[in-house]
CHARMM internal coordinates of N, CA and C (Angstrom, degrees):
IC EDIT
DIST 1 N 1 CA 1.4547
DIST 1 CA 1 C 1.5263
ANGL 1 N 1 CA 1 C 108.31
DIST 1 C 2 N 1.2417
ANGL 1 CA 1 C 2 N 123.91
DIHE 1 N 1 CA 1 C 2 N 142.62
DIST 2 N 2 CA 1.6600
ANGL 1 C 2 N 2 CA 126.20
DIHE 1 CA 1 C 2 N 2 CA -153.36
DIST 2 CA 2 C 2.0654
ANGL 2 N 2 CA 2 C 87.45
DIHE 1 C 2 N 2 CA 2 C -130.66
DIST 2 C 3 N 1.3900
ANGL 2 CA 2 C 3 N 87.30
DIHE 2 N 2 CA 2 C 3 N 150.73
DIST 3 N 3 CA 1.6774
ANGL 2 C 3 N 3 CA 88.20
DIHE 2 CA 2 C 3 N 3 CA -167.30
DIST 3 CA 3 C 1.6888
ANGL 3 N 3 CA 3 C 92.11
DIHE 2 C 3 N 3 CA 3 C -98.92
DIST 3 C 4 N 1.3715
ANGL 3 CA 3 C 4 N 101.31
DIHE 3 N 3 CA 3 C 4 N 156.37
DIST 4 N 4 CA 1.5379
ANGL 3 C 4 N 4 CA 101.11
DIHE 3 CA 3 C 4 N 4 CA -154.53
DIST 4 CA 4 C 1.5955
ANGL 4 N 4 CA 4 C 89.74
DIHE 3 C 4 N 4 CA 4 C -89.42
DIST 4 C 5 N 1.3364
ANGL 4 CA 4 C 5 N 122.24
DIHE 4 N 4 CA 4 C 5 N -15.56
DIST 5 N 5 CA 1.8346
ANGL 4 C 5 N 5 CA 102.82
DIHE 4 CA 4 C 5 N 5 CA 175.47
DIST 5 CA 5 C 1.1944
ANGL 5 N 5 CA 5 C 125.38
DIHE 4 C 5 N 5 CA 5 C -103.69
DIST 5 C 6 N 1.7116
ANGL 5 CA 5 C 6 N 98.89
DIHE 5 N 5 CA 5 C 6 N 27.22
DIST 6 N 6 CA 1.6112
ANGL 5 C 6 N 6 CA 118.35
DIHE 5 CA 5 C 6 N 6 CA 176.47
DIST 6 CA 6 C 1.6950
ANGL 6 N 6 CA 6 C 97.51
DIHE 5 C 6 N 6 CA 6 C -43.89
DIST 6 C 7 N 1.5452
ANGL 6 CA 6 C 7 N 104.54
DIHE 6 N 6 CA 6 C 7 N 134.44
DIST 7 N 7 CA 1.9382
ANGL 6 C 7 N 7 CA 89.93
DIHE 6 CA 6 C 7 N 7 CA 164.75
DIST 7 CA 7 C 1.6260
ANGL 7 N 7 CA 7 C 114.31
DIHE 6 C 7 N 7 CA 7 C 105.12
DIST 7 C 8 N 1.8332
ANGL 7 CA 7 C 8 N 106.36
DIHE 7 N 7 CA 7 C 8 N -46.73
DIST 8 N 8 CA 1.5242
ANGL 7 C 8 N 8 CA 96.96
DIHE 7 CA 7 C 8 N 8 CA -148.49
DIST 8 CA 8 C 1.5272
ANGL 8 N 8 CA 8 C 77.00
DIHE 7 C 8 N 8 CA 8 C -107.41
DIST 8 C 9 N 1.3761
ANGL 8 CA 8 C 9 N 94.92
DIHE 8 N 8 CA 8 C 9 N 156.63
DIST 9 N 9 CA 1.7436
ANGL 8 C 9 N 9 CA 104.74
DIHE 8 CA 8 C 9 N 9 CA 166.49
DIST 9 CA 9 C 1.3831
ANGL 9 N 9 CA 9 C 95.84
DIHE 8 C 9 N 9 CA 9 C -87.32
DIST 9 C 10 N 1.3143
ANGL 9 CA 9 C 10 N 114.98
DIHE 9 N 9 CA 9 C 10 N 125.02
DIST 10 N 10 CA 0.9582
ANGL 9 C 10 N 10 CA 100.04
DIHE 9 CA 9 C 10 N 10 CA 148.82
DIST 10 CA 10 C 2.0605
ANGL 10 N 10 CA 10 C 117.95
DIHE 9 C 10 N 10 CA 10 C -137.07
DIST 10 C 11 N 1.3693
ANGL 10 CA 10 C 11 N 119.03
DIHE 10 N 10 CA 10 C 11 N 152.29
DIST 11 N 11 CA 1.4162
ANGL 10 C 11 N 11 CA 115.59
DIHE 10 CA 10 C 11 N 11 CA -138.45
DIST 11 CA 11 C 1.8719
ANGL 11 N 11 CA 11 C 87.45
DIHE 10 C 11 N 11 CA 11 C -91.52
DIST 11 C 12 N 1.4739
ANGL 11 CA 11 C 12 N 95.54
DIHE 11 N 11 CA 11 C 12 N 129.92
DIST 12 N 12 CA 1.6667
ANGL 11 C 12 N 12 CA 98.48
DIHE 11 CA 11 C 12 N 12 CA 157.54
DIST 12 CA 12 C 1.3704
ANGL 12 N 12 CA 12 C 137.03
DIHE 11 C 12 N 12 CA 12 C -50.09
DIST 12 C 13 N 1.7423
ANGL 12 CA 12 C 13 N 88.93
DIHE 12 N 12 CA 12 C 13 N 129.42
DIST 13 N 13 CA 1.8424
ANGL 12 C 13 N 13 CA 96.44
DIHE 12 CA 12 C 13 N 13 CA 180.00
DIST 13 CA 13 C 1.5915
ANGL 13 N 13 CA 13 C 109.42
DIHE 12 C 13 N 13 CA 13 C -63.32
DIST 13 C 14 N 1.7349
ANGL 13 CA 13 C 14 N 98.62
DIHE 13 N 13 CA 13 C 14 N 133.46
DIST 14 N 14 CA 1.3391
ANGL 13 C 14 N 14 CA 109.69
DIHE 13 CA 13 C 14 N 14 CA 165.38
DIST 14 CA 14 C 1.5458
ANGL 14 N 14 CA 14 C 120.18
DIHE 13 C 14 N 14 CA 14 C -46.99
DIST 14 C 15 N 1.1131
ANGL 14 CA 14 C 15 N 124.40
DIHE 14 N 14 CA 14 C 15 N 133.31
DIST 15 N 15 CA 1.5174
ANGL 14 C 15 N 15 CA 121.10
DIHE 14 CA 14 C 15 N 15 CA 170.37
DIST 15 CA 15 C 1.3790
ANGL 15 N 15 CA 15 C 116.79
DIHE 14 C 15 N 15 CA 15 C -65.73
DIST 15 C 16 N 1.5409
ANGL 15 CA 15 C 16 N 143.99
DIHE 15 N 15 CA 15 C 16 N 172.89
DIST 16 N 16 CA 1.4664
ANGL 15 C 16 N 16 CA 166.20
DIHE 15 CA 15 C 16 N 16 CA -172.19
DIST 16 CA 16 C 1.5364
ANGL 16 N 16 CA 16 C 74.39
DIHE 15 C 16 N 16 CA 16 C -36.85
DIST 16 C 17 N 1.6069
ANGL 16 CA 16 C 17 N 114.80
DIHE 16 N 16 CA 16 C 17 N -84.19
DIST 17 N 17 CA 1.3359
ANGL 16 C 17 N 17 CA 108.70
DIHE 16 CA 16 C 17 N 17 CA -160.03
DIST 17 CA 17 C 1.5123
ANGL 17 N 17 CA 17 C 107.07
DIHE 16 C 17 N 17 CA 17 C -107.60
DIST 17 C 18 N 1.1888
ANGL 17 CA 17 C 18 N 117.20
DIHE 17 N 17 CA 17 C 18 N 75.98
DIST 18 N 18 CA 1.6179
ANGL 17 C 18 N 18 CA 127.02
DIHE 17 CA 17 C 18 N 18 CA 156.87
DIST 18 CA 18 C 1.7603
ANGL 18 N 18 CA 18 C 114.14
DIHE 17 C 18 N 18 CA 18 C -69.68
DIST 18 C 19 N 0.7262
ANGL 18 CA 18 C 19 N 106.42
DIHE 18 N 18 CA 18 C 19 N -144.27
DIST 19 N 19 CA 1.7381
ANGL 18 C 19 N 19 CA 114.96
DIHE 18 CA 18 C 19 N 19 CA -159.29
DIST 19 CA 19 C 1.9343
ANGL 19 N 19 CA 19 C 103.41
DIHE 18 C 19 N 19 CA 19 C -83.21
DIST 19 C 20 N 1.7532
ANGL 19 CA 19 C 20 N 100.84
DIHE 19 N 19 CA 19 C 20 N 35.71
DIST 20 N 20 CA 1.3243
ANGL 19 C 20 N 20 CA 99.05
DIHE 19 CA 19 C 20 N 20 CA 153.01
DIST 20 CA 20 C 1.3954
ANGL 20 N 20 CA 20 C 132.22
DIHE 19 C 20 N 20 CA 20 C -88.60
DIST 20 C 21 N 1.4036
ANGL 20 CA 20 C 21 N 127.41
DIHE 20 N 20 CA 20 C 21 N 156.69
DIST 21 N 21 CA 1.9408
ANGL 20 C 21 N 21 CA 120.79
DIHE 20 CA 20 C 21 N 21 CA -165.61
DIST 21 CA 21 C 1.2305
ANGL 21 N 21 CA 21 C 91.20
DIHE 20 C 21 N 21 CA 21 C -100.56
DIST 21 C 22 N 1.7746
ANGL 21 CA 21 C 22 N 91.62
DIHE 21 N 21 CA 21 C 22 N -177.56
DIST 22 N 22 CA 2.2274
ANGL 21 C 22 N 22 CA 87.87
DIHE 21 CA 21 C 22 N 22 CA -168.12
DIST 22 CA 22 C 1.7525
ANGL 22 N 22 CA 22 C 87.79
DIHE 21 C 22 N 22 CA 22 C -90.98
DIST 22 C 23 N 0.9783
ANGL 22 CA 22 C 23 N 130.84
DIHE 22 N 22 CA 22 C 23 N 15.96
DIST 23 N 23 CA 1.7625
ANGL 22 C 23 N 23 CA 119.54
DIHE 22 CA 22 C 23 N 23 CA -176.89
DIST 23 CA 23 C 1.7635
ANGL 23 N 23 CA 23 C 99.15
DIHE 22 C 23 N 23 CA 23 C -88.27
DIST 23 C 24 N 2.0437
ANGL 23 CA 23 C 24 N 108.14
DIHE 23 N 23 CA 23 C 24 N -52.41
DIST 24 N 24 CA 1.1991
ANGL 23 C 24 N 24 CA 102.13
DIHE 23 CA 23 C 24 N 24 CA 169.73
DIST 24 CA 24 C 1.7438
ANGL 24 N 24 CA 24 C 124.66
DIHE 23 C 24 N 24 CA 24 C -56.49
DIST 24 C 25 N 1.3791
ANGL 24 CA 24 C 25 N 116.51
DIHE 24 N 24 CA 24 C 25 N -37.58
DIST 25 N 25 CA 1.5407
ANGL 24 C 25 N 25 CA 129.42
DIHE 24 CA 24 C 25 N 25 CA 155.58
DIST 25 CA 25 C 1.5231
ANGL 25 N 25 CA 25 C 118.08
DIHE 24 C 25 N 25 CA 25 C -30.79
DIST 25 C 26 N 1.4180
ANGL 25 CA 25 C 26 N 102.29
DIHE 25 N 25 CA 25 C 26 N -58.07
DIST 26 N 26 CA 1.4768
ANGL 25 C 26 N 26 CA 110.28
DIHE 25 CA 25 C 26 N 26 CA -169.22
DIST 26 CA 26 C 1.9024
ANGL 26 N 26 CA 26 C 104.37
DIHE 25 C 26 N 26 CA 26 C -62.79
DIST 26 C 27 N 1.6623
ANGL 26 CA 26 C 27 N 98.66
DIHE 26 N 26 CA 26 C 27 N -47.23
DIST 27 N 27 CA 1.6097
ANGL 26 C 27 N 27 CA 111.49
DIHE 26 CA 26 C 27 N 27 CA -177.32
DIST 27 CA 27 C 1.0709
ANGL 27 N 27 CA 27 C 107.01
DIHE 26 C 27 N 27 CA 27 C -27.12
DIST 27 C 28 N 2.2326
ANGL 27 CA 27 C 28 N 101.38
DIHE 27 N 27 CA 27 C 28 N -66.43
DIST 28 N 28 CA 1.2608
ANGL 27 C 28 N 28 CA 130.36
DIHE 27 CA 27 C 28 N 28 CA -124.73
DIST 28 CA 28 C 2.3688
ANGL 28 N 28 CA 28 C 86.49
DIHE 27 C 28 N 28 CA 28 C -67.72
DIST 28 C 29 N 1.8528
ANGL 28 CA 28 C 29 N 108.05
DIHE 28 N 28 CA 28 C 29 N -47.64
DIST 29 N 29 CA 1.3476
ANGL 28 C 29 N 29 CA 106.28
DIHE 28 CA 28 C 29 N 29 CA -159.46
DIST 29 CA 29 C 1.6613
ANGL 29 N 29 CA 29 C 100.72
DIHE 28 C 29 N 29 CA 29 C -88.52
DIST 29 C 30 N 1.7028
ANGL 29 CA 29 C 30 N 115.40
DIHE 29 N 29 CA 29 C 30 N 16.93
DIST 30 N 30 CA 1.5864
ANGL 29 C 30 N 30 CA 105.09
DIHE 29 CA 29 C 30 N 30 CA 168.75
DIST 30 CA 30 C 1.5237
ANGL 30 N 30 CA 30 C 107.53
DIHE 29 C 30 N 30 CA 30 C -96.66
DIST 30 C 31 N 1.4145
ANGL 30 CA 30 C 31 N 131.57
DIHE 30 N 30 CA 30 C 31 N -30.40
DIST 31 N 31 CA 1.0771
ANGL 30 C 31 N 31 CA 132.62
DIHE 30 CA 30 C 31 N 31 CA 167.68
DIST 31 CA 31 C 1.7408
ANGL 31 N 31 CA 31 C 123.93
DIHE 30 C 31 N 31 CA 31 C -61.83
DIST 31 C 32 N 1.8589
ANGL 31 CA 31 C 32 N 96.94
DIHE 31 N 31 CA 31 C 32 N -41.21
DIST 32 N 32 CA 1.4190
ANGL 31 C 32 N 32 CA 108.08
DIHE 31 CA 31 C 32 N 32 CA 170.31
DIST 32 CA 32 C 1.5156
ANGL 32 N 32 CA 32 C 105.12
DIHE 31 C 32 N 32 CA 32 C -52.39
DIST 32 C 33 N 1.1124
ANGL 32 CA 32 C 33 N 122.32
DIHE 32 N 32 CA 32 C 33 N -37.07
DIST 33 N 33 CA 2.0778
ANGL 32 C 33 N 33 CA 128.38
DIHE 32 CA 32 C 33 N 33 CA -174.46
DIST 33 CA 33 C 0.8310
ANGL 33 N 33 CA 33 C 103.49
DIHE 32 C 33 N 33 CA 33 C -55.74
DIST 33 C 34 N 1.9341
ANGL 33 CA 33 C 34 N 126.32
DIHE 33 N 33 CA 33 C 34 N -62.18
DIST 34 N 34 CA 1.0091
ANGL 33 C 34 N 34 CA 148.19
DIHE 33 CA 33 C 34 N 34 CA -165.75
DIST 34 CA 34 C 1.3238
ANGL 34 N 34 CA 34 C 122.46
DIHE 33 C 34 N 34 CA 34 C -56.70
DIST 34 C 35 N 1.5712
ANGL 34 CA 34 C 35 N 125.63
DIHE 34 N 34 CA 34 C 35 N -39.03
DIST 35 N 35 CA 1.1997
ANGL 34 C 35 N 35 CA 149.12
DIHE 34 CA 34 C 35 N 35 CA 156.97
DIST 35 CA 35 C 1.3958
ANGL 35 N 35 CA 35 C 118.84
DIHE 34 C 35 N 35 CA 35 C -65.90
DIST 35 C 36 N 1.4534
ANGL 35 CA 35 C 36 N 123.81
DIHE 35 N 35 CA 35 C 36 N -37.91
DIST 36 N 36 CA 1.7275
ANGL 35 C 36 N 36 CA 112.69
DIHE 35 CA 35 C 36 N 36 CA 171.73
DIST 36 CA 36 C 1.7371
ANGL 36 N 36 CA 36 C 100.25
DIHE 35 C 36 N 36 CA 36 C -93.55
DIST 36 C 37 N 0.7331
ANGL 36 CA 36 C 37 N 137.40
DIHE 36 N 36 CA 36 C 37 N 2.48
DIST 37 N 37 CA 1.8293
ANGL 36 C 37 N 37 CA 136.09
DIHE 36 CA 36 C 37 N 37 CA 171.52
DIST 37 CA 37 C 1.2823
ANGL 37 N 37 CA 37 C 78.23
DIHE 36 C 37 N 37 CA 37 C -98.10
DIST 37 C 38 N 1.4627
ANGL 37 CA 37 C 38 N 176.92
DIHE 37 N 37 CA 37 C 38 N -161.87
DIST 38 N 38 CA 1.3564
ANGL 37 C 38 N 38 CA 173.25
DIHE 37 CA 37 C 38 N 38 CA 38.52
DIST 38 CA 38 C 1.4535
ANGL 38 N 38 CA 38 C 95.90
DIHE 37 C 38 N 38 CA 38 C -172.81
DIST 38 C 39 N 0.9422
ANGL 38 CA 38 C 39 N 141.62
DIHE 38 N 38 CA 38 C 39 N -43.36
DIST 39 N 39 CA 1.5578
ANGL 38 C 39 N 39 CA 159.58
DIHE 38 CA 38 C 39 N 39 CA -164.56
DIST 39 CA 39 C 1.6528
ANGL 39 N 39 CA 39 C 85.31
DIHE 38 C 39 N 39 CA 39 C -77.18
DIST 39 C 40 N 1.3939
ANGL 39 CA 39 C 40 N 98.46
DIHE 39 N 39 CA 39 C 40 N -100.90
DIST 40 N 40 CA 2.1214
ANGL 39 C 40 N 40 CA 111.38
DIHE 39 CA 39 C 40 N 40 CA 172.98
DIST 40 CA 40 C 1.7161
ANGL 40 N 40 CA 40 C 95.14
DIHE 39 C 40 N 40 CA 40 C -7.93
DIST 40 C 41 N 1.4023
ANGL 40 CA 40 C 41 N 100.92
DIHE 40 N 40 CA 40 C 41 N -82.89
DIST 41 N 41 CA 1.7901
ANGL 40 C 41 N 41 CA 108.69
DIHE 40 CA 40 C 41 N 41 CA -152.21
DIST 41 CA 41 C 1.7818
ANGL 41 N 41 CA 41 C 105.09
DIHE 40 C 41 N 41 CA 41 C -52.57
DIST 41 C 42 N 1.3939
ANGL 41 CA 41 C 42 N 114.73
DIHE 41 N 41 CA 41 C 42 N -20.58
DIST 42 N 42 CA 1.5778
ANGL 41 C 42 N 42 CA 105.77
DIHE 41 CA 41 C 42 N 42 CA 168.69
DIST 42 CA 42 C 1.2629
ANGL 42 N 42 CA 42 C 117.92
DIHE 41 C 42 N 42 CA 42 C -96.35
DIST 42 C 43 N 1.7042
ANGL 42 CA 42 C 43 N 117.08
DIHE 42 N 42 CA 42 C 43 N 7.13
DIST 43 N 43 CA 1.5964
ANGL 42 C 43 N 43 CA 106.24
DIHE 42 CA 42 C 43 N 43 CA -179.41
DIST 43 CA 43 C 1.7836
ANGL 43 N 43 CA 43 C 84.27
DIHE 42 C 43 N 43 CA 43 C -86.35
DIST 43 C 44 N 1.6594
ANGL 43 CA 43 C 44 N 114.84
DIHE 43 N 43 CA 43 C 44 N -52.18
DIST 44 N 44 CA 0.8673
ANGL 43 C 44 N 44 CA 108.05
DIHE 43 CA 43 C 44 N 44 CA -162.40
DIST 44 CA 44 C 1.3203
ANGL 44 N 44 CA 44 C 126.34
DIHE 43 C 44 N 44 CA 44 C -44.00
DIST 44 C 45 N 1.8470
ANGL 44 CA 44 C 45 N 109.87
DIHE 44 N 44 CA 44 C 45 N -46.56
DIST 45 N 45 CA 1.3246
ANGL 44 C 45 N 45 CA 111.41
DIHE 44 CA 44 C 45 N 45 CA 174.65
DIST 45 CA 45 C 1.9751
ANGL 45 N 45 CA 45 C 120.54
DIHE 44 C 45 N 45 CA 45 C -45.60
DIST 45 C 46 N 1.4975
ANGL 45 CA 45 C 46 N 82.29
DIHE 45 N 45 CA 45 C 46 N -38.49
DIST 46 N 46 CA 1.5496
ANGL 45 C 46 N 46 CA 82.74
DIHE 45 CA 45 C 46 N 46 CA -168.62
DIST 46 CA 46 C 1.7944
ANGL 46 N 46 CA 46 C 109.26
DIHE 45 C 46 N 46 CA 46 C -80.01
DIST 46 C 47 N 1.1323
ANGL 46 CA 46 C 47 N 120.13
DIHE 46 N 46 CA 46 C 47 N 11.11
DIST 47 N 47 CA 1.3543
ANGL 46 C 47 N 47 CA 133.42
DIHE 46 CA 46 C 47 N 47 CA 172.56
DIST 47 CA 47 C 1.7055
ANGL 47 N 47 CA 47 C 111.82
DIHE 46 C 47 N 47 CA 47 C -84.52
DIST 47 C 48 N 1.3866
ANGL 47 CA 47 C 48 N 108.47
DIHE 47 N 47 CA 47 C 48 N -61.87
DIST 48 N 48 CA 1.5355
ANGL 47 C 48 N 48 CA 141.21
DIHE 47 CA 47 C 48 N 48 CA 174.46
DIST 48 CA 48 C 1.6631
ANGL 48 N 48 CA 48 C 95.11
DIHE 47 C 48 N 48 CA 48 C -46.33
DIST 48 C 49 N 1.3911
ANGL 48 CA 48 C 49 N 133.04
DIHE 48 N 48 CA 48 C 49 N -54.45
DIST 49 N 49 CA 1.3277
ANGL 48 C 49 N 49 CA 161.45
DIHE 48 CA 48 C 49 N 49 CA -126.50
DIST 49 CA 49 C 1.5902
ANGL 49 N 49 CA 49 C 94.75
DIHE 48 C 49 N 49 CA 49 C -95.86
DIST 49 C 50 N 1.6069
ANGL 49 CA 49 C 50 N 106.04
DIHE 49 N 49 CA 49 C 50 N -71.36
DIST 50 N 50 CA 1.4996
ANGL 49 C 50 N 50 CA 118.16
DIHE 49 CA 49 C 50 N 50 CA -176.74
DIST 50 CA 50 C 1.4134
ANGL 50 N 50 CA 50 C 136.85
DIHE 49 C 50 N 50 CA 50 C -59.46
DIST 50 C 51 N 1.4385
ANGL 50 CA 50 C 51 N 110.75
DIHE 50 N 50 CA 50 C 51 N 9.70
DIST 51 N 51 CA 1.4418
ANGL 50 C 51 N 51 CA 102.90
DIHE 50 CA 50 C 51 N 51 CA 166.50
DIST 51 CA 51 C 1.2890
ANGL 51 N 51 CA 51 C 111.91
DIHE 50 C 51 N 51 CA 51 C -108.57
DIST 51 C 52 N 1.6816
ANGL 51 CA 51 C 52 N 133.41
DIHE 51 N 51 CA 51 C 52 N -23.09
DIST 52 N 52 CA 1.5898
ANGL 51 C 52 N 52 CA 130.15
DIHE 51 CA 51 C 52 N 52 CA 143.41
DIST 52 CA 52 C 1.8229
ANGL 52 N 52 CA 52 C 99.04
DIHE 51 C 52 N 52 CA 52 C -12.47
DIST 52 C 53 N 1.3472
ANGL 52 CA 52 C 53 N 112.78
DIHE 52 N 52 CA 52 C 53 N -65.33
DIST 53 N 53 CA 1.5520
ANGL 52 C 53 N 53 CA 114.90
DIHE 52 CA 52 C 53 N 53 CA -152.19
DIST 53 CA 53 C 2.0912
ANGL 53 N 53 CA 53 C 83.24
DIHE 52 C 53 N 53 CA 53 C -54.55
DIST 53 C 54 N 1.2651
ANGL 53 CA 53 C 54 N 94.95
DIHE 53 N 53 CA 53 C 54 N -77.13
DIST 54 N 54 CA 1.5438
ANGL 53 C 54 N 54 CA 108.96
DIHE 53 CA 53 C 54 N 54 CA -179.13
DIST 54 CA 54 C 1.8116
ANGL 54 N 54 CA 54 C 103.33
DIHE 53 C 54 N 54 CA 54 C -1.32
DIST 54 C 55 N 1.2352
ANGL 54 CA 54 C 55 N 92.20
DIHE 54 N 54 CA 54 C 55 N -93.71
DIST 55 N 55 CA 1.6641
ANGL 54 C 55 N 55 CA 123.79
DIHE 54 CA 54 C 55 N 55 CA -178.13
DIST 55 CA 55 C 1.7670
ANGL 55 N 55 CA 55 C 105.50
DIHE 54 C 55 N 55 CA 55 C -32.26
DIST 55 C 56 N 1.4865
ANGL 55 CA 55 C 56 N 108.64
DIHE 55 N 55 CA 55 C 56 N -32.11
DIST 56 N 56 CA 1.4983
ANGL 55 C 56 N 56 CA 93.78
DIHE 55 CA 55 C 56 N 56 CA 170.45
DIST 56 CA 56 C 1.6730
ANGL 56 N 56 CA 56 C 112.28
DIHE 55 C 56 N 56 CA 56 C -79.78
DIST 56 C 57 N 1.2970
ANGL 56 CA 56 C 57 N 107.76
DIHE 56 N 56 CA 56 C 57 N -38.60
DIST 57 N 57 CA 1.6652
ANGL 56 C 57 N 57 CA 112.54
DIHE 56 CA 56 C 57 N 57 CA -167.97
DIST 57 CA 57 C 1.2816
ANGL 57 N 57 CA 57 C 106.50
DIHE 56 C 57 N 57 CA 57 C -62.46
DIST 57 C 58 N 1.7622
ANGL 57 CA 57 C 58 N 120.63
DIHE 57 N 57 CA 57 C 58 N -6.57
DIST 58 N 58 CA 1.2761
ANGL 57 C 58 N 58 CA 103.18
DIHE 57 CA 57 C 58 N 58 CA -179.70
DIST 58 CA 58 C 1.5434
ANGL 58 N 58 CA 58 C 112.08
DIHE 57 C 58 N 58 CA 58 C -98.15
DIST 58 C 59 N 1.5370
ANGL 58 CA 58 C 59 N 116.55
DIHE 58 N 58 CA 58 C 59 N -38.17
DIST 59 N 59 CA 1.3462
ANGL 58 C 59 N 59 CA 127.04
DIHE 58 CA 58 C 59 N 59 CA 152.42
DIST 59 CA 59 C 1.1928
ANGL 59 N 59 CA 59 C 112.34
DIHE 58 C 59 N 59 CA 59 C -32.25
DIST 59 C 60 N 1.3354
ANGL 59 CA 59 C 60 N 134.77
DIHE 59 N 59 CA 59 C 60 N -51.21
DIST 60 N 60 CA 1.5426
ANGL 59 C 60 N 60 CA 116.17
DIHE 59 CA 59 C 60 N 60 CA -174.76
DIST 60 CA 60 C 1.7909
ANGL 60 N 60 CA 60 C 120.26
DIHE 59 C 60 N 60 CA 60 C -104.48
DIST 60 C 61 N 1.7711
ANGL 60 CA 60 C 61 N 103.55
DIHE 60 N 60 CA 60 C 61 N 14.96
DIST 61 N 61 CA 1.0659
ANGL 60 C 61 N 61 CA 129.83
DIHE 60 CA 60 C 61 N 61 CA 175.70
DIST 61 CA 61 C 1.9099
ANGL 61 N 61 CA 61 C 97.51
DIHE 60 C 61 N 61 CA 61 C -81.98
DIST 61 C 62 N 1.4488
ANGL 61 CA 61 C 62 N 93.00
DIHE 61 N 61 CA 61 C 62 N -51.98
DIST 62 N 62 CA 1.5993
ANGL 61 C 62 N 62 CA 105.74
DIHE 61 CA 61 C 62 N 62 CA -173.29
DIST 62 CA 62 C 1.4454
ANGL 62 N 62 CA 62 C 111.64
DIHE 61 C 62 N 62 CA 62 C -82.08
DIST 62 C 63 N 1.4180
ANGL 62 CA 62 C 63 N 122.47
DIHE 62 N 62 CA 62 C 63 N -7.61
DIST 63 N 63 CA 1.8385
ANGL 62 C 63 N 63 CA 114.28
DIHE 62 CA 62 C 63 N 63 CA 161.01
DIST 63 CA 63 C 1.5036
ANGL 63 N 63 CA 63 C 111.03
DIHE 62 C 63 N 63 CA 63 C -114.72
DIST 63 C 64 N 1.0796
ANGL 63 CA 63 C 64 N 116.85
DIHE 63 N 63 CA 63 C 64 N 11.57
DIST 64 N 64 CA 1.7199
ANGL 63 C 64 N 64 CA 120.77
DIHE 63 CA 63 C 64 N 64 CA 136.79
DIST 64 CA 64 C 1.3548
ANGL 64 N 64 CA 64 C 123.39
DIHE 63 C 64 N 64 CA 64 C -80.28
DIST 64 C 65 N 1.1747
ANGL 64 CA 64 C 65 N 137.93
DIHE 64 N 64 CA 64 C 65 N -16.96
DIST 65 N 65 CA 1.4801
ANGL 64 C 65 N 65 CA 157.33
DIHE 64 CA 64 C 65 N 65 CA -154.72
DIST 65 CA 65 C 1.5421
ANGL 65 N 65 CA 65 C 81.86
DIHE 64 C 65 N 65 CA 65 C -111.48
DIST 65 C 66 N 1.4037
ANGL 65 CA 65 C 66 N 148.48
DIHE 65 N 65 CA 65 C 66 N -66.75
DIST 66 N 66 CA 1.2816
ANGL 65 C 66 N 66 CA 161.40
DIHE 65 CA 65 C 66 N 66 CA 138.59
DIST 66 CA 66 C 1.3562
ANGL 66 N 66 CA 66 C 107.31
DIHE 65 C 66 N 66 CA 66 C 12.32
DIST 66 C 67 N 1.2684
ANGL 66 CA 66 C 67 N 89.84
DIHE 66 N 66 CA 66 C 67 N -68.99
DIST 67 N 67 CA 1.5567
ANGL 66 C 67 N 67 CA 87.58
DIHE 66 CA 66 C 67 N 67 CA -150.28
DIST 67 CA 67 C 1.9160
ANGL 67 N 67 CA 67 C 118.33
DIHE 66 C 67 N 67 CA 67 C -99.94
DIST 67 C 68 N 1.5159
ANGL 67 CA 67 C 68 N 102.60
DIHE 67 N 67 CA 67 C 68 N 20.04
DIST 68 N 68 CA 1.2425
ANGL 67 C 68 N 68 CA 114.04
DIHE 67 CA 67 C 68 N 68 CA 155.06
DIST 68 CA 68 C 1.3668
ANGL 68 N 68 CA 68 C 119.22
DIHE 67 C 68 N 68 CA 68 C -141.95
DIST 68 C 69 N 1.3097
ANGL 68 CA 68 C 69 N 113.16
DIHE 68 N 68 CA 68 C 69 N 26.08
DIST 69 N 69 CA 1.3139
ANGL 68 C 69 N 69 CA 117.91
DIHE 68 CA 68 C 69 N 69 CA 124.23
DIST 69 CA 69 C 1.5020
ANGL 69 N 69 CA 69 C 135.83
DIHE 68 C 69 N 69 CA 69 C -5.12
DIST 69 C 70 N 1.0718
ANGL 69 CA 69 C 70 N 141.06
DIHE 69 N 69 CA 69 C 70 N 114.62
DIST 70 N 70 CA 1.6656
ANGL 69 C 70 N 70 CA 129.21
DIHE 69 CA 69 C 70 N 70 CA -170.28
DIST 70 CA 70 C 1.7740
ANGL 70 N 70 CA 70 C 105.51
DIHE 69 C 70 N 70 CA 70 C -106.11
DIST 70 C 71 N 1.0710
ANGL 70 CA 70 C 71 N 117.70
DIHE 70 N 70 CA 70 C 71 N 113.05
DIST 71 N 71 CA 1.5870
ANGL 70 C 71 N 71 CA 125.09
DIHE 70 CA 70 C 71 N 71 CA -176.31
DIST 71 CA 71 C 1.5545
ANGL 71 N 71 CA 71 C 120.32
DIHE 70 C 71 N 71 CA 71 C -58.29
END
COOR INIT
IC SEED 1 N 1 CA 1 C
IC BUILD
């Protein structure tokens, strides 16, 4: 098996922190904030959110149960 970049130069990837400055640093973990506080506030919503869903499946859990019922 022959390595496919036999031949080509090609130049090494910078690591996590290669030739970034602390301003791009600073950017890179204010957006990262911004995104898990944004992340949180939509689990939460969708926590708060998910028992509406609940509360219907049981209503139409309980008029299926209804409606074959035997008289």
């Amino acid at each position: 098996m022959t390595d496919v970049t036999e031949g080509q130069d090609v130049p090494p990837r910078p690591g996590p922190q290669g030739d970034i400055s602390p301003e791009e640093v600073r950017e890179h973990l204010r957006r990262r904030a911004i995104f898990l506080r944004e992340l949180a506030e939509a689990r939460e919503l969708r926590r708060r959110v998910t028992p509406h869903r609940s509360r219907r499946a049981r209503i139409h859990a309980a008029l299926r149960r209804r409606t074959f019922r035997i008289n």
